[in-house]
C-alpha positions as CSV (number, residue, x, y, z in Angstrom):
1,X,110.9,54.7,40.1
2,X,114.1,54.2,38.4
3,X,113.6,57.5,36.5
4,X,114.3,59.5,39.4
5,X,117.0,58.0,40.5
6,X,120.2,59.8,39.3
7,X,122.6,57.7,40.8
8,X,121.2,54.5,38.6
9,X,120.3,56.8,35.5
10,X,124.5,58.5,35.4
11,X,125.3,54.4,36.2
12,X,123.1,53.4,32.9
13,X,124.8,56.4,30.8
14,X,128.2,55.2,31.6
15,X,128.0,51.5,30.7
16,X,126.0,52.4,27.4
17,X,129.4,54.9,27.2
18,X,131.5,52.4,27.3
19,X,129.4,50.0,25.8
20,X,129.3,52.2,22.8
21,X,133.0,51.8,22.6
22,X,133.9,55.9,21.5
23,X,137.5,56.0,20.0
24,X,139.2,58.6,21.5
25,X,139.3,62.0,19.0
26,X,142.6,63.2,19.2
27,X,142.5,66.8,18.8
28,X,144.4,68.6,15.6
29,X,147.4,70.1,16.3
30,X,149.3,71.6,13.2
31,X,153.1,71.1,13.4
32,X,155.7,73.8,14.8
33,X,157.5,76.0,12.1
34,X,161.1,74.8,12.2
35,X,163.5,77.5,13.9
36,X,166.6,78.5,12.0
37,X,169.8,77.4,12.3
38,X,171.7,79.1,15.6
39,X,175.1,80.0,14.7
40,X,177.7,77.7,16.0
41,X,179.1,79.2,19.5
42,X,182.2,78.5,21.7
43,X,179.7,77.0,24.6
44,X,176.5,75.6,24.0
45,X,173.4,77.1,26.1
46,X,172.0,75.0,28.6
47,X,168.8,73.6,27.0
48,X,165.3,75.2,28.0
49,X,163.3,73.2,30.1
50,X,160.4,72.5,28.7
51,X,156.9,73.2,30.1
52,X,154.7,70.7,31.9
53,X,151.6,70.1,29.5
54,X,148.1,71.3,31.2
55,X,145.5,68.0,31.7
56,X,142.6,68.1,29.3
57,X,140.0,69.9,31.4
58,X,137.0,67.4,30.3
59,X,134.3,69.3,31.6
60,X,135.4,72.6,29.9
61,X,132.2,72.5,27.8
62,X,129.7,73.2,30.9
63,X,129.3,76.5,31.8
64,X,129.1,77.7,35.2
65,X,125.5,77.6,35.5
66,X,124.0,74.6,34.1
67,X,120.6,75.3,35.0
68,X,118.0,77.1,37.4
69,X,115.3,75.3,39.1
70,X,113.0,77.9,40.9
71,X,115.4,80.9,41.2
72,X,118.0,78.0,42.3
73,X,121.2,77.8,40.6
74,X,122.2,74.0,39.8
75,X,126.2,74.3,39.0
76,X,128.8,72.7,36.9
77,X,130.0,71.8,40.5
78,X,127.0,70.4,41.7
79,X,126.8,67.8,37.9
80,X,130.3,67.0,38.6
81,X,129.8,65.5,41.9
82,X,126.8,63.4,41.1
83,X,129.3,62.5,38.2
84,X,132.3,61.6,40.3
85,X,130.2,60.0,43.3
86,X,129.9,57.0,41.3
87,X,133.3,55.9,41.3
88,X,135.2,54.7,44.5
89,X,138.1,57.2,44.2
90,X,135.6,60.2,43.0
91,X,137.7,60.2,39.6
92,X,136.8,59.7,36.1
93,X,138.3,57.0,34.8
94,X,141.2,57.5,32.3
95,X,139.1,55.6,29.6
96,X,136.1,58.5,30.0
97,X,137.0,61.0,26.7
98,X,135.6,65.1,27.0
99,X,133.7,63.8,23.8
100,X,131.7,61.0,25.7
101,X,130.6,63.3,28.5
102,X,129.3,65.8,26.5
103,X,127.2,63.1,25.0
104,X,125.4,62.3,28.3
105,X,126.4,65.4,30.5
106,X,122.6,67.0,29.5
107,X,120.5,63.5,30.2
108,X,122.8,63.9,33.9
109,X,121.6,67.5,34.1
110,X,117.9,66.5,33.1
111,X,117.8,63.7,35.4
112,X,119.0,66.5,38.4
113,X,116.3,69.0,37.4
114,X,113.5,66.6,37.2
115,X,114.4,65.5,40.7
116,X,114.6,69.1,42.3
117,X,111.2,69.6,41.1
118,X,109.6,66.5,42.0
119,X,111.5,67.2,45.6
120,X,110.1,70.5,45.7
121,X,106.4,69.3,44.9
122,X,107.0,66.3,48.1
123,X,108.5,69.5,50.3
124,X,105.2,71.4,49.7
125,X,103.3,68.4,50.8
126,X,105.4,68.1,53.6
127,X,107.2,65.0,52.8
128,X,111.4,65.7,52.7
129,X,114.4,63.7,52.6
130,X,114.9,62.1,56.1
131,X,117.2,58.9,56.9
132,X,114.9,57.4,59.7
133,X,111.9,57.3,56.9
134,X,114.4,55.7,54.7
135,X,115.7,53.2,56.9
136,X,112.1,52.2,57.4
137,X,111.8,52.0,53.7
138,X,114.5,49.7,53.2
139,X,113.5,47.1,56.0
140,X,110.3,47.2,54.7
141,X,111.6,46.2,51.7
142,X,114.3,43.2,53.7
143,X,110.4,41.6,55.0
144,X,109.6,40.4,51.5
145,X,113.0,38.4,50.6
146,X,112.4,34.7,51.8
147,X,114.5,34.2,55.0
148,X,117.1,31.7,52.7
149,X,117.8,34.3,50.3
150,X,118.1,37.4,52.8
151,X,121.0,34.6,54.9
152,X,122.6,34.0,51.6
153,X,122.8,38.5,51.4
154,X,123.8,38.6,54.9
155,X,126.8,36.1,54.3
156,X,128.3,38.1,51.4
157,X,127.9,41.6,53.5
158,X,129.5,39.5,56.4
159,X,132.4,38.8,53.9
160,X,132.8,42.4,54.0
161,X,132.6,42.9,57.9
162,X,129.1,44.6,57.4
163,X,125.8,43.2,58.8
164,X,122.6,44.0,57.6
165,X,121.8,46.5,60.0
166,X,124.9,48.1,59.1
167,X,124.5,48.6,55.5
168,X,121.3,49.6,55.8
169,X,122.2,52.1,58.0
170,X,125.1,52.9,55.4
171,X,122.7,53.6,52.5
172,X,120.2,55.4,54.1
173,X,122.9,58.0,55.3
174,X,122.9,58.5,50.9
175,X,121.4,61.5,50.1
176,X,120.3,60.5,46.4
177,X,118.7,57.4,48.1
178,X,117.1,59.6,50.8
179,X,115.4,61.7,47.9
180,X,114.7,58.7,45.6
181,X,112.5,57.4,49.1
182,X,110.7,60.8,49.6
183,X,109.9,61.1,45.7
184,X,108.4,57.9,45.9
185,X,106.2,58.6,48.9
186,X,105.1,61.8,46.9
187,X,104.0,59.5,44.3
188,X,102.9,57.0,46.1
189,X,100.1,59.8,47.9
190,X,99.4,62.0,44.5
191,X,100.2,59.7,41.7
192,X,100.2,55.8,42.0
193,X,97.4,55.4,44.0
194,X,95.1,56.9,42.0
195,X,95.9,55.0,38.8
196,X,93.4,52.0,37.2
197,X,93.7,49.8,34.4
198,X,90.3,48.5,33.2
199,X,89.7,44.7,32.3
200,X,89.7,45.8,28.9
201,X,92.8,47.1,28.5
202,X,94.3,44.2,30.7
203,X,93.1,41.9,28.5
204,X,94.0,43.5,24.7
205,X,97.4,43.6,26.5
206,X,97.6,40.4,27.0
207,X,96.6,39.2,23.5
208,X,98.9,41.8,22.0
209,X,102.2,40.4,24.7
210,X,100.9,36.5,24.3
211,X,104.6,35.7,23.6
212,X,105.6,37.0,26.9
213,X,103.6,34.5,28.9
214,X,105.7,31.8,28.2
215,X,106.9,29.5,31.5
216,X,110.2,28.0,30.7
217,X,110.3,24.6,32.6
218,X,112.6,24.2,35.5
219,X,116.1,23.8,34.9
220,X,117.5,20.4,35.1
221,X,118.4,18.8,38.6
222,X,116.7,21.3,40.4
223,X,113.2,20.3,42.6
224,X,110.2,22.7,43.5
225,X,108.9,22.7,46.7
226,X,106.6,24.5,49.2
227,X,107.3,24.7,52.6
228,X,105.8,25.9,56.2
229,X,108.2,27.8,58.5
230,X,107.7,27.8,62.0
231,X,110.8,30.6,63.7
232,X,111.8,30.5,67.1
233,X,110.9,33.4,69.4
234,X,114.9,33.4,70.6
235,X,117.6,30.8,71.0
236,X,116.3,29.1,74.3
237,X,115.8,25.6,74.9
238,X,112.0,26.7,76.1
239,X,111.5,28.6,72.6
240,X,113.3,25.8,70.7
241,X,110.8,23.3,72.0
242,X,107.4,25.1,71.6
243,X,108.7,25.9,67.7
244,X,109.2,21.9,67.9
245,X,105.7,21.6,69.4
246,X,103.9,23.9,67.1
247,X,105.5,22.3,64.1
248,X,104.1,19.3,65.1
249,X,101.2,20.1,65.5
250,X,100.9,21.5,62.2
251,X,102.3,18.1,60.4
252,X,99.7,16.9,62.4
253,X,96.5,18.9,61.1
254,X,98.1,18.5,57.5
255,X,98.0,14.9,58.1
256,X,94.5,15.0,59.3
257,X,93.2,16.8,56.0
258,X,93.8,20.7,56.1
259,X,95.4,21.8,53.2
260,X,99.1,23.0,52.8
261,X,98.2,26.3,51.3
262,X,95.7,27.3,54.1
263,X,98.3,25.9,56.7
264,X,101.1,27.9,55.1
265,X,99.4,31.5,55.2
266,X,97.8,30.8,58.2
267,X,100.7,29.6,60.2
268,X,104.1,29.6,57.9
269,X,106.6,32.8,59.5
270,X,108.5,33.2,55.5
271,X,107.2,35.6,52.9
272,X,106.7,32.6,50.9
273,X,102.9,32.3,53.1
274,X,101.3,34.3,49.9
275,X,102.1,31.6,47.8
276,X,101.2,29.3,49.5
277,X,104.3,28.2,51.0
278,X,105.6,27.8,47.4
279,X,109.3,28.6,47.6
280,X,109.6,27.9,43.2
281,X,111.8,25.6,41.6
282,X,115.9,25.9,43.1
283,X,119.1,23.7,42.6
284,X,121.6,22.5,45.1
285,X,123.8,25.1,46.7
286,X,120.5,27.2,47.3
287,X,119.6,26.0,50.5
288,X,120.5,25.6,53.6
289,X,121.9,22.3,53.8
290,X,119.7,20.8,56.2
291,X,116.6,22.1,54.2
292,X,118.3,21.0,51.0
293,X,118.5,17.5,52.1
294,X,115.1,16.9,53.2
295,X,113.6,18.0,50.2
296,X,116.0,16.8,47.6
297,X,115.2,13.3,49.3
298,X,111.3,13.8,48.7
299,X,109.2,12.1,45.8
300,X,106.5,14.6,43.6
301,X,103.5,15.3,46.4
302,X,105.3,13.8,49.2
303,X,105.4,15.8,52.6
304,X,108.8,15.5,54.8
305,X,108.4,15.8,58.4
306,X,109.6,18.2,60.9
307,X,113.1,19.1,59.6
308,X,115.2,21.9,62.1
309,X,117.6,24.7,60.1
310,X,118.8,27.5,61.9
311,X,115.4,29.5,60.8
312,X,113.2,27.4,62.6
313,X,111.2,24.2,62.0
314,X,110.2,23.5,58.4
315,X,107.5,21.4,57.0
316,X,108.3,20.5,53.4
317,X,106.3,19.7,50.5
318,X,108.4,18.7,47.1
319,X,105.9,19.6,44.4
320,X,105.5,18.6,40.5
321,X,108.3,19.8,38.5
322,X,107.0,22.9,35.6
323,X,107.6,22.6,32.1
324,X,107.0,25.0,29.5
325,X,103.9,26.5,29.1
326,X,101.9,30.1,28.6
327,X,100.1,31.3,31.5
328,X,96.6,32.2,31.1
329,X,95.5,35.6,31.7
330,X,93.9,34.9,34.8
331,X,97.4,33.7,35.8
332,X,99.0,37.2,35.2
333,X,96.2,39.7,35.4
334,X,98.1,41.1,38.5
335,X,100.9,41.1,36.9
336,X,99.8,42.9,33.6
337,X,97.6,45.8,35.8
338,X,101.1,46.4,37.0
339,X,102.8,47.1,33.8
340,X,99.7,49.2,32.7
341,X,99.8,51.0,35.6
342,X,103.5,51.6,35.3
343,X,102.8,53.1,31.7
344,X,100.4,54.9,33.0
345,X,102.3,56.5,36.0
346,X,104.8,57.2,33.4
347,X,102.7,59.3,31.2
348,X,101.4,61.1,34.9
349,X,104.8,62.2,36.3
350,X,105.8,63.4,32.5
351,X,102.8,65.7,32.3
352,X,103.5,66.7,36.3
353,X,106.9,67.2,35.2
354,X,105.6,69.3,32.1
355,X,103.3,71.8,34.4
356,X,106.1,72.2,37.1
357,X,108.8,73.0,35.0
358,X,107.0,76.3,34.2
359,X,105.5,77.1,37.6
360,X,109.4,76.3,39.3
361,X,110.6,78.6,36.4
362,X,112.9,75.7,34.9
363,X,116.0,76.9,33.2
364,X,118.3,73.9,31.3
365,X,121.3,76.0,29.8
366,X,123.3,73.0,28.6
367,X,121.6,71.3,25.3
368,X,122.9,68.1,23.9
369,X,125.8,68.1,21.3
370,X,123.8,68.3,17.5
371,X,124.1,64.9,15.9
372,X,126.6,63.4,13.6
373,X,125.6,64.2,10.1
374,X,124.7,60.5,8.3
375,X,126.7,60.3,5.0
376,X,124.8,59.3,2.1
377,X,124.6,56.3,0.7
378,X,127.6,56.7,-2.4
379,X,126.0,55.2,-5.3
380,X,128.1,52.4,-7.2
381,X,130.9,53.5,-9.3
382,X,130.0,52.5,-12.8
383,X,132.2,49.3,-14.3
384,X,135.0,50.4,-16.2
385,X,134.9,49.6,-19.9
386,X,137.3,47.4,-21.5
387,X,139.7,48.3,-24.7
388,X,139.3,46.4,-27.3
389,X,141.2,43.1,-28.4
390,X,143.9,45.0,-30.9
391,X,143.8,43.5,-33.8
């Protein structure tokens, strides 16, 4: 839940920062009484040197103690590092004014609070922080990116001499990402499984979002196509040729009358297999090229035959190009139950949040900066009379 993640909730504050574009408020100084004249000596004094100006201490308005989450103190210390951690060097950048932190500096110490007391309610339930249940997490997550997309991933972390394995290992040594994982498994067990959204509400959302249905078509000089992966085992020439084999066979019963779909989630190795095989509409450059070829080269309907990337063995399918159109609700009940249930899990953790903020004894001893007055609206002068024409 993107709520509980601090890391991406201080990320959103600061781009709407300097999206907001803040002048920077330079503070009033009033100007130094001139000193009287010296009177004139043989030998002028050396002059004084003059002091080195203190920095601008721009978290000066947090106190020590930002807050207490079950007899817990959370620290100015503890809001600046979250802060800080965000940036490669662990500095504020020059363009961050004292003025523009104090705007967000209490949504920052929210978002902290609301995870302590979400991670105390997972730690009485036995579920904490732990990097081997996060790794799991994350390649869990890896299993449902189509094998072209994850190589295209592993090519730019191979730009930066990291593999997959690597990185992976890299984030789930974060500790925000570590807590993010166990707060979702909390939910996951107390919250999210429990929620429904009824046909009737599925449906009076959809009448009510009608204009978010809309399918744009595919984008010019791009195909859609479906395909059946069969992966070798390992590199050998022995696991090469019974991929080869079992591809074949495939093409074969495809020929003989099965139909794609079926083949595909019975047999296809890509996360595509819940579609169908249906891999959506995608332009040159997408692809491996081999794949690209072969299915660039196929007519609406027509099937390619066995064509060999470095996944595996493919069986491709170029299917009929979408235009625009509005999906029917049958088309996105899945997808509306979702949003519903999101709402609805929202509206949950909120009232969670709302009971455990008095049983953990929640204490938030920062409040946000009062608002900027709004002028009024200054009425019109009135138009100024004209003198009359002398005569």
């Amino acid at each position: 839940m993107k709520k509980m993640n601090v890391a991406v909730m201080t990320a959103g504050a600061l781009s709407a920062a300097l999206l907001a574009g803040q002048p920077v408020f330079a503070q009033d100084a009033k100007p130094a009484a001139a000193p009287a004249a010296a009177p004139a000596v043989a030998k002028a004094a050396p002059a004084a040197a003059k002091p080195a100006e203190k920095p601008e201490d721009l978290w000066g308005f947090l106190p020590a103690v930002v807050a207490e989450v079950n007899g817990k103190k959370v620290t100015k210390e503890d809001i600046v590092k979250i802060f800080t951690a965000q940036f490669p060097d662990g500095q504020v950048p020059p363009m961050f004014t004292r003025q523009m932190l104090e705007k967000f500096a209490p949504q920052v110490i929210k978002q902290m609070v609301d995870t302590m007391v979400l991670l105390n309610l997972a730690e009485k339930d036995g579920i904490k922080p732990d990097k081997k249940a996060t790794v799991t997490a994350l390649n869990e997550m890896i299993k449902n990116i189509p094998p072209e997309q994850l190589d295209m991933e592993k090519q730019k972390l191979a730009a930066q001499n990291m593999t997959m394995e690597s990185y992976i290992d890299k984030t789930a040594d974060n500790k925000i990402v570590q807590e993010s994982f166990a707060i979702r498994q909390w939910l996951d067990k107390n919250v999210l499984t429990n929620l429904k959204a009824t046909d009737q509400e599925i449906e009076a959302f959809y009448k009510e979002n009608k204009a978010n249905f809309k399918v744009p078509g595919d984008p010019e000089g791009s195909v859609r196509a479906s395909h059946i992966l069969i992966s070798l085992k390992d590199e050998s020439p022995a696991a090469d040729k019974e991929a080869k084999d079992k591809a074949e066979k495939v093409l074969a019963r495809l020929k003989a009358g099965e139909t794609f779909e079926k083949l595909a989630e019975a047999e296809s190795a890509c996360p595509s297999k819940k579609a169908g095989g249906s891999l959506g509409a995608f332009s040159k450059g997408q692809m491996v090229p081999e794949f690209e070829t072969a299915a660039f080269a196929l007519k609406d309907g027509e099937v390619s035959g066995v064509v060999k990337t470095k996944f595996g063995y493919h069986i491709i399918r170029r299917d009929k190009a979408v235009t625009e159109s509005e999906k029917s609700l049958a088309e996105v009940k899945g997808a509306v139950e979702n949003v519903i249930k999101s709402k609805k899990a929202e509206e949950a953790i909120k009232t969670i949040l709302a009971k455990a903020t008095v049983d953990q004894g929640v204490k938030i001893l920062v409040t946000p900066p009062p608002a900027a007055p709004v002028a009024p609206a200054s009425k019109a002068a009135p138009a100024p009379v004209a003198a009359p024409a002398a005569k």
